[in-house]
N, C-alpha and C positions, 0 to 999 in steps of 0.2 A: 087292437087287432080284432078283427070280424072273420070269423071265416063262413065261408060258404054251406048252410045245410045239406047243400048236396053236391057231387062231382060236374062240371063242365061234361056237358052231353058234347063226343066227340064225333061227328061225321065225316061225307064224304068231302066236305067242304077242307077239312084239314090235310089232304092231299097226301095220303099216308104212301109212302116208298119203305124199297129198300137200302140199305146204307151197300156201301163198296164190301164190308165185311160183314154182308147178310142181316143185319137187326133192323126191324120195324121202325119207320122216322114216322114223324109227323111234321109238315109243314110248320118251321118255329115264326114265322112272319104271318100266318093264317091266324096260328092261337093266338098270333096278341093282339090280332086286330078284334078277332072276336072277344078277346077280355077284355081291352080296350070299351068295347060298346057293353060292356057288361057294368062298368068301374062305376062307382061310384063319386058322385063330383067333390061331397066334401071328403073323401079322406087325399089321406095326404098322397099316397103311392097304394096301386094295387098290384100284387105278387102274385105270379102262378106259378106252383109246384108239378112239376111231373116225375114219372119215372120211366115215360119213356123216350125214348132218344128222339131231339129233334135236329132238324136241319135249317140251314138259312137259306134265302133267296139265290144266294149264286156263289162262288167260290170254294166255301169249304163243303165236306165231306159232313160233319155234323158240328154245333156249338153246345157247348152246357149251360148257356144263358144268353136273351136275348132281350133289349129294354128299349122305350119309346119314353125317351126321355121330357119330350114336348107333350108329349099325354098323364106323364108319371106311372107309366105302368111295365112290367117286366115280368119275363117267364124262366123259367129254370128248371133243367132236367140235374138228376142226380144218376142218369144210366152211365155215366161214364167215369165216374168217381169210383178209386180205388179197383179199378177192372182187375189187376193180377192179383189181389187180396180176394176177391172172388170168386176167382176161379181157382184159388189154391181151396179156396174153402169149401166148392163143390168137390174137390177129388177126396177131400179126408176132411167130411163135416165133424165139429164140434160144438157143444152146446156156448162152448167158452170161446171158444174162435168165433162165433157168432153172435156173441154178444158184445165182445171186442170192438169186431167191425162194427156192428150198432152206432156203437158208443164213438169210435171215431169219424162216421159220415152224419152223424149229430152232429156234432160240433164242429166239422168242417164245414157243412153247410148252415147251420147258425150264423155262424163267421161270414159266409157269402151274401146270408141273405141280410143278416145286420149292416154290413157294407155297402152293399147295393140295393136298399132301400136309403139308406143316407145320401147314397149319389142320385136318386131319385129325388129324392127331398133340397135337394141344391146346392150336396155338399159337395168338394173336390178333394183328389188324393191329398193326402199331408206328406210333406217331405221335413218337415221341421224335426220333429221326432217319432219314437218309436211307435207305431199304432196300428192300430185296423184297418183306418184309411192309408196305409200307407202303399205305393206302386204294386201289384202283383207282382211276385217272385218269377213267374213264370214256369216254365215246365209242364207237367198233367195237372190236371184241373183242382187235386187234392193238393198242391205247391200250396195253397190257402190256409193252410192248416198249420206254417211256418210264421203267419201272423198272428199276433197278438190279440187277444180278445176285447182288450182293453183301448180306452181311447184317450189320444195325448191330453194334455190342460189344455192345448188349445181349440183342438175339435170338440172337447166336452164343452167345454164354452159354445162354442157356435151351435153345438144340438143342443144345450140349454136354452139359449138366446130365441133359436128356432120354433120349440116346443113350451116355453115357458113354463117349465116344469121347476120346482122349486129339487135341487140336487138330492139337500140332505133327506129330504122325504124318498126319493127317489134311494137314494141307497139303501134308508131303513129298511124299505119295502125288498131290494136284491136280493138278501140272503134266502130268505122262504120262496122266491120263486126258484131259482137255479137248484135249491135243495131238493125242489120236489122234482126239476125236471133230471137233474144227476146227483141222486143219492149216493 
């Protein structure tokens, strides 16, 4: 993982609107083409996070992620995740209602983006068993958060196979990272 020293300078090129229920969009087909010319050629898939709401070319109203699967690269807003949890949390803030919600749009969007960096990478939904990659549940965009973090024997195999990463090293090493990232 690389990340960028600094934020993506957003212009007038990103065709920023407003949505039907008033929120700031940004052109989601602008930003990727501009991350797109940004990517890098050896990695495997490049990711862009936002927080603010974007929209697609034509039909809907706004998306929470949008990918250019022939480039390997994808973008992703979290503006729409958990919307009534938020606003329950602006009328009667807590320091613990707020940490709460943290701690649950972490992990819903880990989930997202572990998922769809693998579908970038050339993996497809699993139907076999229980997993990660398995169909989206559908509903609001946090529906994600009813999947598994975990991935079947058979997709671990194929992201094995993919990254020829040797496993049991790869697990030694899981505990101390997730520890520091959810204490």
């Amino acid at each position: 993982v690389v990340q960028r020293p600094e934020p993506m300078a957003v212009g007038a090129w990103a065709q920023e609107r407003q949505s039907a229920d008033g929120r700031p969009q940004l052109g989601a087909h602008f930003l990727l083409s501009h991350l797109e010319g940004s990517a890098d050629n050896r990695s495997v898939c490049t990711i862009g996070i936002t927080g603010t709401d974007i929209y697609p070319p034509r039909k809907f109203d706004y998306v929470t992620g949008m990918t250019d699967s022939a480039h390997r690269v994808g973008l992703f807003s979290f503006a729409r995740y958990y919307e009534k949890r938020r606003k329950t949390l602006k009328d009667g803030y807590t320091k613990q209602a707020d940490a709460e919600l943290k701690r649950v749009l972490s992990m819903c969007f880990v989930k997202v983006l572990c998922r769809e960096s693998m579908k970038l990478a050339g993996m497809r939904e699993c139907h076999l068993l229980c997993c990660l990659m398995n169909p989206f549940p559908g509903g609001a965009p946090e529906a994600v958060a009813d999947l598994p973090l975990e991935l079947c024997c058979v997709c671990l195999r194929k992201l094995q196979f993919a990254t020829q990463v040797d496993l049991l090293d790869r697990f030694a090493r899981l505990p101390s990272l997730l520890t520091a990232w959810y204490p």
